[in-house]
C-alpha positions in Angstrom: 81.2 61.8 115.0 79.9 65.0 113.6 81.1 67.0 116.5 84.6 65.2 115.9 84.5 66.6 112.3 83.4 70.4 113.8 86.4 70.3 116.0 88.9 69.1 112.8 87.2 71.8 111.2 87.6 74.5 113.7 91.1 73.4 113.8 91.4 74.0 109.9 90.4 77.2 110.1 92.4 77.9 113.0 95.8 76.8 111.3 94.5 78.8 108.4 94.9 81.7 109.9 98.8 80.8 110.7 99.6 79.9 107.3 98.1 83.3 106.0 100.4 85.0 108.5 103.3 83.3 107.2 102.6 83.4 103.6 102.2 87.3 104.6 105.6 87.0 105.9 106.8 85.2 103.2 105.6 88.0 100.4 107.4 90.6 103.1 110.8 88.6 103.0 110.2 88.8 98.4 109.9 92.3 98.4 113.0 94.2 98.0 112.4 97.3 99.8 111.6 95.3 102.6 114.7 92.6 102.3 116.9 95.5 101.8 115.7 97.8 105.1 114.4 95.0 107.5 116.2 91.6 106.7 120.0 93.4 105.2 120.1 96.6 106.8 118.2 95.9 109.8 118.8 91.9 110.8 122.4 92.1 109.4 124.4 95.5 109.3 122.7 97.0 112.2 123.7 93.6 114.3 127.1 94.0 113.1 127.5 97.8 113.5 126.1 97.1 117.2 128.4 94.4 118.4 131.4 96.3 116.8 130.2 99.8 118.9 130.0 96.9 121.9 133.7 96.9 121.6 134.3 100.7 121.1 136.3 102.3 124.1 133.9 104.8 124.0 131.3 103.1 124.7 132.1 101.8 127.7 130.1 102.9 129.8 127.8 100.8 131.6 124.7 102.7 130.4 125.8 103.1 126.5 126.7 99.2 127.0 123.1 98.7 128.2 121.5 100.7 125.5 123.4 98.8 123.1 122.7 95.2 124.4 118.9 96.4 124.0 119.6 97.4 120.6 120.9 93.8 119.5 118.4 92.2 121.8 115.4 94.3 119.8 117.2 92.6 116.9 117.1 89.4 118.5 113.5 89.2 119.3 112.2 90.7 115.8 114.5 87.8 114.2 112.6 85.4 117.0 109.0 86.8 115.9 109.5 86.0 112.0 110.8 82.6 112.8 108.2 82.1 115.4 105.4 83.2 112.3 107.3 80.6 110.1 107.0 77.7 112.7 103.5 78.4 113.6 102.8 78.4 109.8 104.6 75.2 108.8 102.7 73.8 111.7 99.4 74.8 110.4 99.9 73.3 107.2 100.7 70.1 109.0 97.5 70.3 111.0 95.3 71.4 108.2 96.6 67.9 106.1 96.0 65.5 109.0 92.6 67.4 110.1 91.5 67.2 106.4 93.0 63.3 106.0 90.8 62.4 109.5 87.7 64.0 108.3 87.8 62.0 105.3 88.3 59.2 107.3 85.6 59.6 109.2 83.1 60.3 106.8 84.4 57.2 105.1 84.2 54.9 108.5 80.5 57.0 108.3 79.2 55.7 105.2 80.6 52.4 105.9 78.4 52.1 108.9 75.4 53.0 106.8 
């Protein structure tokens, strides 16, 4: 059993390290320069100036139209990254409850056995 509780406890650890990232994150998304530049001006206006200039007549042209669907895909896979961080991180506080409720439960069925 006590290589049951190393495994739940590298596990711990492991979705430590997740939550830390997103708690990172989550200080990032409280700070004003940051909400300001990255999530308004970046996530938002830019996204919006970008599919307006899709429109544009003159930018037509098939490479200013594939420079531009880069730009809102770049937007589109900095968006995915944060909400990947925050997935990962909700998940590793899950993990981190059940591995902590199964080691107790183990070292209770332990002592029991004793």
């Amino acid at each position: 059993m006590t290589s049951e509780i190393q495994q739940l406890e590298h596990e711990i650890q492991t979705s430590k390290k997740s939550v830390e990232l997103g708690n990172a994150l989550e200080r990032l998304f409280n700070n004003r320069d940051f909400k300001n530049i990255v999530l308004k001006g970046y996530l938002e206006q830019e996204a919006v100036r970008l599919v307006h200039l899709k429109a544009s007549p003159e930018m037509d042209s098939p490479a200013k139209q594939a420079a531009i669907v880069r730009d809102i895909d770049a937007i589109g896979a900095l968006s995915g990254f944060f909400k990947e961080i925050q997935r990962q991180a909700d998940l590793g506080r899950k993990n981190i409850a059940f591995s902590e409720e199964a080691i107790e439960s183990i070292r209770a069925e332990e002592l029991n056995d004793e």
